[in-house]
N, C-alpha and C positions, 0 to 999 in steps of 0.2 A: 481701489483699482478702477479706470476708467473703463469703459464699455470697449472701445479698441483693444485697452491692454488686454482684457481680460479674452477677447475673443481670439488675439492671438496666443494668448495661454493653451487657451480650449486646441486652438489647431494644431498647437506645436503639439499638444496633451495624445490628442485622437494618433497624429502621425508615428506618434510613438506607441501607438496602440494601448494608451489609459483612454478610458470611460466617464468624460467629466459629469455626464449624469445617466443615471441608471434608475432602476423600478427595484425596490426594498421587497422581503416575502410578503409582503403585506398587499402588495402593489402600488403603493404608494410612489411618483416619481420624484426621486433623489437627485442633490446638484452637488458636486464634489466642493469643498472649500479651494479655493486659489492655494494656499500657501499648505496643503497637500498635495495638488498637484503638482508647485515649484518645489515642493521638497521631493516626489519620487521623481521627477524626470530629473535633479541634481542625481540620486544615488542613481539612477539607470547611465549616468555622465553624457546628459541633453543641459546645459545650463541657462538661465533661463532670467536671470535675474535684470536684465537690460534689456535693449531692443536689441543692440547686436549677437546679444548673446542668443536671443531667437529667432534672427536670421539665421547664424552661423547653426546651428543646432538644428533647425530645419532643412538647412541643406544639407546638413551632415544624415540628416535622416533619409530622405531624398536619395543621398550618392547609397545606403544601405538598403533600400530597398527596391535597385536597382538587380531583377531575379536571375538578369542574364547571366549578372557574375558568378553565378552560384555556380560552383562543380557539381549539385549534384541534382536532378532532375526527379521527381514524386511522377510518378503515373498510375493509373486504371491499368491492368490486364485488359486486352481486346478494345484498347481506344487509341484514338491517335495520338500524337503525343506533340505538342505545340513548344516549341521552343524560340527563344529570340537570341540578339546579337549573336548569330552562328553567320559565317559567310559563307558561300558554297552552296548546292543542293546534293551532292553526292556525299553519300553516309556510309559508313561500316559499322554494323554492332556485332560485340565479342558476347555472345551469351556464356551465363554462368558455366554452363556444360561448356564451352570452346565451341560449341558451332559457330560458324560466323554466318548473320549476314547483311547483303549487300542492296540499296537501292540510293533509289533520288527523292529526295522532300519534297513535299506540295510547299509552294511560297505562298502566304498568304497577303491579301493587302496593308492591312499595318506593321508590315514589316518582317511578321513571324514567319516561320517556316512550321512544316507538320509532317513527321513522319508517321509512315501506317502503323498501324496497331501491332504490336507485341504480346502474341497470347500466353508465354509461359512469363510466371514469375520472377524476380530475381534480382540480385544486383548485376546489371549488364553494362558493359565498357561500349560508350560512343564516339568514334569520329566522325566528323562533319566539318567540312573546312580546314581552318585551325585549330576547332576546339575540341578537345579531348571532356566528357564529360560520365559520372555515373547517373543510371536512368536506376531509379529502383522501380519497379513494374511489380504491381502489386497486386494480388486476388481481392476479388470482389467483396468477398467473404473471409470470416472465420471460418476453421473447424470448426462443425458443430459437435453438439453432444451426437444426435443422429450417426455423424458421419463418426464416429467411435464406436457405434452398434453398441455402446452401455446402457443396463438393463438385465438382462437376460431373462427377459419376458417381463420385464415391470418398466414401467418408466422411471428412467435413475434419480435413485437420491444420494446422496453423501452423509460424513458426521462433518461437524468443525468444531474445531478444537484450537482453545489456545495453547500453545507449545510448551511455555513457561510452565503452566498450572499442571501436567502433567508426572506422572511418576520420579524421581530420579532428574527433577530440575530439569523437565522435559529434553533428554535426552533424544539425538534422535535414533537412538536403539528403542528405546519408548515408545516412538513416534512409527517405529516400524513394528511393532506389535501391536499398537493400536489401530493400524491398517489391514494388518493381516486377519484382526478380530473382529473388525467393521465390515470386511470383505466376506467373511462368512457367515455376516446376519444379512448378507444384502445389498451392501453397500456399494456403488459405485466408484465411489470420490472420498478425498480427505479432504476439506480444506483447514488451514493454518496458519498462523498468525503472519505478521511478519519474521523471517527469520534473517531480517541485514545484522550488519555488523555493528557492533554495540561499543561503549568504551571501556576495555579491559581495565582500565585503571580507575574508573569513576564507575562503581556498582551504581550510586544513586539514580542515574540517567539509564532507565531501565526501559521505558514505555518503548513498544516495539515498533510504533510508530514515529517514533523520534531516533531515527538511528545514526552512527556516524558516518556510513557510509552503504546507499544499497546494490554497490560491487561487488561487496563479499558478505561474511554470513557469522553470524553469531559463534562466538566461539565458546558459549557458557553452555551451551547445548552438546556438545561431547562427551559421549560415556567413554571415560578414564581405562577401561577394561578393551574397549574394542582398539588400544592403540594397539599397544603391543601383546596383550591378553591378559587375562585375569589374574595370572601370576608375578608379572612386570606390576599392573598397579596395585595390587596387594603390598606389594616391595616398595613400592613409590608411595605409599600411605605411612604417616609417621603414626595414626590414629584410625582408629575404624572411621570416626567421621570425617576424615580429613577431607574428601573430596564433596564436602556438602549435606551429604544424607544426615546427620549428627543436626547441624544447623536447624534443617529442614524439622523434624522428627522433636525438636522442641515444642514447636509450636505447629502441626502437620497441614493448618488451616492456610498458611500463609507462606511464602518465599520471602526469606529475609535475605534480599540481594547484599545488603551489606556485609553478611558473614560467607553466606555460600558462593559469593563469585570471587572472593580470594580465593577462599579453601579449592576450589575446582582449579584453578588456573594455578595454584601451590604444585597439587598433583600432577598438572599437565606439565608444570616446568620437569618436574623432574621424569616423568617420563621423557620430557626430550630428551635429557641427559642420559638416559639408558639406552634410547633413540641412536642417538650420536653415538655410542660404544657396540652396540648390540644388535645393529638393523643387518639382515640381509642386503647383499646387491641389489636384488630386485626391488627389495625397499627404496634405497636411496635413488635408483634411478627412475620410480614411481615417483616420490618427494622433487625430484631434477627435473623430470618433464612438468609435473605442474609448476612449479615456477617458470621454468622457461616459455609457459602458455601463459599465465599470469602477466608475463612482462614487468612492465614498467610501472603499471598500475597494481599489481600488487606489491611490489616492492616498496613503492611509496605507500601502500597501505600501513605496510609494514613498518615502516622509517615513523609513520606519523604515529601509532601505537607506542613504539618505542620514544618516541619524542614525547609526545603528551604523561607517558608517566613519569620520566625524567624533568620535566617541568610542574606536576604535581606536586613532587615533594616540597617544592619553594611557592609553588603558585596556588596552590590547591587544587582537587581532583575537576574542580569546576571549572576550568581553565583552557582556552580554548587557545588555537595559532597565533591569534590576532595578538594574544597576551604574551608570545615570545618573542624574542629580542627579534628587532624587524630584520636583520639575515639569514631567517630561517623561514622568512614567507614565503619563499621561494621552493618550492621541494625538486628543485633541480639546481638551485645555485649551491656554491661552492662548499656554502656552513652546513646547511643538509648533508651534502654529500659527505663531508669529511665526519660529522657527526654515527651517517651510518655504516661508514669505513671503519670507525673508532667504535661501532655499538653494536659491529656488526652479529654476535652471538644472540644479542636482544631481537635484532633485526630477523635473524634466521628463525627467530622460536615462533614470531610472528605469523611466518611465512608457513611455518610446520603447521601452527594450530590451522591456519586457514585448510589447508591439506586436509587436516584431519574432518572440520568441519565440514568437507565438500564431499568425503568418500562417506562420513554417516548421513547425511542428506541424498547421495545419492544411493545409499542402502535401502535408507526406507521408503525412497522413491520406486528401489526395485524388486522389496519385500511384497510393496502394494501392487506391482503388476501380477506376480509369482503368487499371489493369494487369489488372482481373479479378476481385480480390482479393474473395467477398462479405459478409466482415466487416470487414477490413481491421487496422488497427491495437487492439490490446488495451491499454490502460491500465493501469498500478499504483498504488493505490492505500494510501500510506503508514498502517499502526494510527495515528501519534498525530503531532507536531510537534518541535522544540527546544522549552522550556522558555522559551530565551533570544529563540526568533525571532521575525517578524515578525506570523505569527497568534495568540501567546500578547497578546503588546503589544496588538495591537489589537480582538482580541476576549477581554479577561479575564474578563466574568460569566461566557462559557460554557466555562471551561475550569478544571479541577483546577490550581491551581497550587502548588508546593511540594510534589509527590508525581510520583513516576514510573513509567509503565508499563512492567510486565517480564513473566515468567517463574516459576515456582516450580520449586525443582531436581528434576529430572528421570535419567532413565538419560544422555542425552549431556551435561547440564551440571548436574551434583553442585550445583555452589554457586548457581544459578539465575541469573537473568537481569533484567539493568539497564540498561533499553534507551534512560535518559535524556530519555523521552518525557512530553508532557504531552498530555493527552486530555482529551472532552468529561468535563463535569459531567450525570451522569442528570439531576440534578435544574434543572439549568437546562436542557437540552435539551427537558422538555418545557414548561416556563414560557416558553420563547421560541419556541415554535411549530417547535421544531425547525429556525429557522434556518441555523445553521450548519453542521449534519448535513447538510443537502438544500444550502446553497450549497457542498460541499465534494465533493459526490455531483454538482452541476451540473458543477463545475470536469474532473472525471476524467471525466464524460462526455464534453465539450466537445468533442474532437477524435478522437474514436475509436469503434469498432464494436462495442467491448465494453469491461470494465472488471474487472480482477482484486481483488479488496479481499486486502487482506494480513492473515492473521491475522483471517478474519471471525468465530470464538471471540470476541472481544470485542464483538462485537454482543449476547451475551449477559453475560459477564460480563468483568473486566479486572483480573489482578493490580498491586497499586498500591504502593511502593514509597514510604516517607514518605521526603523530602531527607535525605540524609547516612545514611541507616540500609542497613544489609545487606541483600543480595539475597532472602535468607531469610528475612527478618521482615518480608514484606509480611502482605495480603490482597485478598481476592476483593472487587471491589463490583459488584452484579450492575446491567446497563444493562437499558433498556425493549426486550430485542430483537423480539418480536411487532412493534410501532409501527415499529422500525427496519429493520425486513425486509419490512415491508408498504410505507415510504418508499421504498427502496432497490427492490423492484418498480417502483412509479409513475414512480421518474425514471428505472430502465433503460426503462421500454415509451413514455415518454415520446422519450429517445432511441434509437428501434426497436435497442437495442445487448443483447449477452448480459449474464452476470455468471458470473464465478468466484467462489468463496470459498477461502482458502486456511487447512481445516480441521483441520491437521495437528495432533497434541500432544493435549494429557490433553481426551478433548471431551466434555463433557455428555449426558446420557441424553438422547434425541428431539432432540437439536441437528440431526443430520443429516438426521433426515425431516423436520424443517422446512425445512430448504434444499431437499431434495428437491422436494416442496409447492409450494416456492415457484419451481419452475423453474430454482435459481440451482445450477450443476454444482459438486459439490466436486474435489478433488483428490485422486490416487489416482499415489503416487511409487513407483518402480522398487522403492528400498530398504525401504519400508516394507509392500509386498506379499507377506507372509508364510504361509504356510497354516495361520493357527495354531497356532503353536508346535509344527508336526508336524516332525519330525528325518528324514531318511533312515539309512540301515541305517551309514553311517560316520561318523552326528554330524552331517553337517551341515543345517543350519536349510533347510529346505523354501521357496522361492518358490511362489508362487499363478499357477496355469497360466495366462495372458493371457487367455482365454475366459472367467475364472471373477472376473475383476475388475468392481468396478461399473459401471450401465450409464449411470449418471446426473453420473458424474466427468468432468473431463479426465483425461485419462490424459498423463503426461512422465516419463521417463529420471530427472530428477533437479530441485533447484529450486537458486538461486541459496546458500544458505546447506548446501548439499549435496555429497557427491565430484562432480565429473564422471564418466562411463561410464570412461573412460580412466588417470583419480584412482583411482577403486576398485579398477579390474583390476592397477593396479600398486601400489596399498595407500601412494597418497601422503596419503591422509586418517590411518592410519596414523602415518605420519613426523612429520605436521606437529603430530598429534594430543600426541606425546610431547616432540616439541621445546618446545610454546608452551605444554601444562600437563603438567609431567613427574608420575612417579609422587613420593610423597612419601619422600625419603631418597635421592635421585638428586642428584647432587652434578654431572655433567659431562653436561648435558642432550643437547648435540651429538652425543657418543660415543654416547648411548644413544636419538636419533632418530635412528641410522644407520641402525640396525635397530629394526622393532618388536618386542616381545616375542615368543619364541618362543611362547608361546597362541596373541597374534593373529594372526600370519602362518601358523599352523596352520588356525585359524579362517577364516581370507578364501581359503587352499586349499580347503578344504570346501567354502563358499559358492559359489566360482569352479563346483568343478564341481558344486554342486547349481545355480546359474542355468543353466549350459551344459546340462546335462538337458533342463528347460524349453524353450531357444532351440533346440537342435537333439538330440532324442534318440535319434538313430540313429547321433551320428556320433563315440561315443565318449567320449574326451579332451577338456578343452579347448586349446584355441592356448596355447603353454607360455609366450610373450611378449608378442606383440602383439595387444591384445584386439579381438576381432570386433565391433567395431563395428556395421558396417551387420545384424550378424543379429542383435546385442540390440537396435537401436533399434526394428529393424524386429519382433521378438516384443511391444513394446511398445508397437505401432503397431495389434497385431493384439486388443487390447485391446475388449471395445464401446463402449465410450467416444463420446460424440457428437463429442470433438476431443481431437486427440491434439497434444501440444506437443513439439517438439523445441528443447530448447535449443543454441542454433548454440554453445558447446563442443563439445558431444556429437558436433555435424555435423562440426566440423571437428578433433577427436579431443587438444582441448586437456585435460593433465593435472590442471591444476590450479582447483579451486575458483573462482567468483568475490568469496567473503566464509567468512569463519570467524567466525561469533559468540562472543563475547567473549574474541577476541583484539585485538590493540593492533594499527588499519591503520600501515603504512609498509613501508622496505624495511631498516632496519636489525635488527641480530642480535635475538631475540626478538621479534620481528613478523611478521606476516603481511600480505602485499600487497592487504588485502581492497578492493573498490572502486579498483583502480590498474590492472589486467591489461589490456593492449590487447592485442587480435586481430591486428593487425600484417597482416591481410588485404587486399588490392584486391576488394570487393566484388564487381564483376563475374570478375574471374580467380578468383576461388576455384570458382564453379559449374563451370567446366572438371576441376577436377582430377578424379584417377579417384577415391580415396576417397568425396570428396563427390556425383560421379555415382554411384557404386555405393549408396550410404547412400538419396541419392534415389529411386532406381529401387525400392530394396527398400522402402521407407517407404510411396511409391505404389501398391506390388504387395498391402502388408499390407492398405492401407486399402482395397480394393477391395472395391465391395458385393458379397456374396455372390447369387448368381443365386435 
């Protein structure tokens, strides 16, 4: 490619908001290959292959990213608000409350005009001129924890828990007893995993981070007993273990999704049927109005559920829209429709389960207020979707498709990271007024006190992976984050709830004083608290004294794709590290995850006792075996942090990981059980044991406001 071509690549590249070179973790600076860039500006449909084709594709960019067209206008609370191609200087805004009111815009000289500052929030109705437009007006801030008054004389901490691993196929009846008992050791907050919607028909696609859709919500989480009572699903059960506990209870260590998410959705079918014959009035017009709220978008959740397991049988569970007959790509064309006219009973069960799923999420969301609790449940918030599932299907203008969000290789993953994700399109997010952003931002608020966004780095920008290509040969395409963080205020203070971001990984210059700014706490893990790069006098890597971490984070032990407290201290991250990617020239991988490298287990001696320093410096050694738990959670507690998270591993001194990124989930040789681990706990007995008292008492001692 000649130096022109290639320069008009890079600009067509940039106008599209790809990154043709970027800085790797390392820091090292990166040049994107040509013929990744002509391949994602092809799938984003900029074509690129001729000169005219990058004329025409540049101007087509050009006419989109003209802001005046946009209906719908991002503001500051108490700033002016700048708007262009409006005629006229006389205005009227309709505020969300109906007051109206009335003035004249400042004209500025490039053309703009600038109406005065708007102090309440909201989505507010503008006219000016001709143009009717919405101004979303936005607070400065999140809620905080503060402004929750969580605590009650301690400064707040939470459990976190993943949902799956929990009693009863984490039910969230489960989930509301586990709040209600965290709530009386202390507890502020739950946070929990992802709870999107999953593929009823395909157990295997289990990771809660890969969901079908994050509009709606898991429906393998439903205890069978809270439909229509304990008597109904006894009667709906052909077998005691019919609805899963049997499956479970084989093996108690692990969630075998292949057997327990038929068995449970067996159950639930036929509770619909009892449903259908046996509900009260007030039932069904509880059942009526949620769908009639749901709309369009659940129905088509619903149509696509049904669709997918009826294509299953012929296509296999692995089988996504793209693989059904091209009439049906459409979830509003005619084959759709008549399909779920003709399926319509399938259609409804859908639609029930979703129902059921929203009133047990909203239980234990109300169990945890009713206990205490003054934030209660924390939300997770999936980066992107399947590909294959049911919010690509039916919302396709605003989503990437044929590319997938990942990773760029890094110090823990060499070959980068392919997360099989499909994400918004910048550019249709903001031609649709931001739709789908704020109904997916609506959905994760829904039932909870806060909301954790996973990976909010992609609010600014989003490693993109073309179909079929290497983890390595993606690039950067940068999203509208200002718009999306000023959104993402408006519907947390909307629902009076916090916001984590979960900032981890190579982060952009001022990324984090913007989160700051904007109220929303980052994240600040055990193992990545380093003192920069400062060594003690035997080598080993120096921890950052708990005092000296940030004051504007959560503060946690560890995250889900992380060792557990218990993992690290006995270096099972380590073992598993060498077993699932050995080094290269290792022939007898088993043999040689028996032991880790003599290095590494040198290395995590050092670390042991440089943490131990930190946690208790007067007392020596560290414990030569059994890791002290309650006095690192609790050095990690003592952290400023406005909320400290305990992930319940940690509480209850489990070794192993809940997820190993890109490793292969299951339980056979060469696998990792990512997403399968059950706790194997009684919810309420486990707050008896001494462990978990001791861990507690110390956790409450740390957080204790200072006088």
């Amino acid at each position: 490619m000649s130096r022109p071509e290639a320069e008009a690549l890079h600009g067509l590249a940039r106008a599209a908001g790809l990154l043709p070179e970027w800085r790797d973790a390392f820091g090292a600076p990166r040049t994107v290959a040509p013929e990744v860039l002509a391949g994602m500006l092809e799938r984003m449909g900029f074509p690129c292959g001729t000169t005219d084709d990058l004329r025409e594709s540049l101007h087509k960019l050009e006419s989109k990213a003209d802001t005046a067209r946009r209906p719908l206008v991002v503001a500051d609370a108490g700033r002016s608000i700048e708007l262009r191609g409006v005629t006229g200087l006389k205005y009227k805004v309709e505020l969300e409350s109906g007051e109206m009111l009335f003035g004249t815009a400042n004209p500025g000289a490039d053309g703009s005009v600038a109406i005065p500052a708007i102090r309440r929030p909201g989505y507010h109705r503008l006219l000016i001129g001709e143009r009717r437009l919405t101004l979303a007006v936005c607070p400065l801030r999140c809620p905080t924890v503060e402004d929750r008054k969580a605590g009650h004389g301690i400064r707040p901490w939470g459990i976190g828990a993943q949902l799956y691993s929990l009693s009863g196929l984490g039910a969230y009846a489960q989930l509301a007893g586990l709040a209600g008992q965290a709530a009386k050791n202390g507890a502020s907050a739950l946070a929990i995993s992802p709870a999107h919607a999953m593929f009823s028909a395909d157990p295997s696609r289990f990771s809660p981070y890969s969901p079908s859709s994050r509009l709606f919500l898991n429906v393998a989480h439903i205890e069978p007993s809270r439909v229509l009572g304990p008597d109904a699903a006894a009667e709906a059960r052909d077998a005691p273990a019919a609805d899963g506990r049997g499956a479970m209870a084989a093996d108690s260590r692990y969630v075998h999704w292949e057997r327990v998410l038929p068995a449970r959705l067996s159950i639930l079918r036929r509770l619909f049927g009892l449903f259908r014959n046996r509900a009260t009035e007030e039932q069904r017009r509880a059942l009526a109005e949620f769908c009639r709220q749901g709309g369009h978008a659940l129905r088509h959740h619903a149509c696509y559920e049904a669709l997918h397991a009826h294509y299953s049988a012929s296509l296999g569970a692995g089988c996504g829209w793209r693989d059904w007959p091209a009439e049906l790509h459409d979830p509003e064309g005619r084959a759709a429709q008549d399909f779920a006219r003709e399926n319509a009973l399938d259609v409804d069960f859908h639609m029930f389960l979703q129902w059921q799923a929203s009133r047990g999420l909203a239980g234990a969301q109300r169990a945890a207020k009713d206990a205490g609790m003054d934030i209660g449940l924390i939300a997770d918030l999936a980066i992107g979707v399947d590909a294959r599932g049911s919010q690509v299907w039916s919302r396709q203008s605003e989503m990437l498709v044929g590319a997938s969000v990942g990773a760029p290789p890094d110090i823990y993953q060499p070959l980068g990271q392919n997360w099989g994700l499909s994400t918004f399109s910048p550019w249709s997010l903001a031609d649709e007024s931001y739709a789908g952003f704020l109904e997916t931002l609506r959905a994760g608020f829904a039932h909870a006190g806060g909301l954790r966004i996973d990976h909010i780095l992609g609010y600014g920008r989003m490693w993109l992976i073309e179909e079929g290509a290497d983890s390595r040969d993606g690039v950067y395409l940068r999203y509208p984050l200002d718009d999306m963080l000023r959104l993402l205020t408006l519907e947390a203070w909307r629902s009076g709830a916090v916001v984590i971001g979960e900032n981890l990984g190579t982060v952009p210059e001022d990324f984090n004083d913007k989160l700051e700014r904007r109220g929303i706490m980052g994240t600040s893990v055990l193992w990545f608290e380093r003192s920069n790069g400062e060594h003690s006098e035997d080598g080993a890597p120096g921890f950052t004294p708990a005092d000296q971490w940030p004051d504007w984070t959560m503060a946690t032990s560890t995250t889900h794709d992380l060792p557990t407290v218990a993992g690290w201290w006995k270096g099972r991250d380590l073992h598993w590290r060498r077993l699932l990617f050995p080094p290269e020239g290792v022939e007898d991988v088993h043999a040689d995850a028996a032991g880790a490298s003599e290095s590494e287990t040198n290395t995590r001696a050092l670390e042991r006792v440089q943490l131990w320093r930190q946690v208790s410096p007067l007392t020596g050694k560290p414990p030569p075996s059994e890791p002290p738990l309650a006095e690192i959670l609790a050095f990690v507690a003592k952290a400023p942090s406005p909320l400290f998270m305990l992930p319940l591993e940690d509480l209850l001194g489990v070794e192993e990981q809940p997820n190993i990124p890109g490793s292969r989930a299951g339980l056979e040789a060469g696998r990792y059980p990512s997403w399968m681990q059950a706790l194997g706990e009684d919810i309420e007995a486990m707050w008896s044991s001494e462990r978990v008292r001791k861990t507690i008492e110390a956790v409450n001692k740390a957080r204790a406001r200072q006088p």
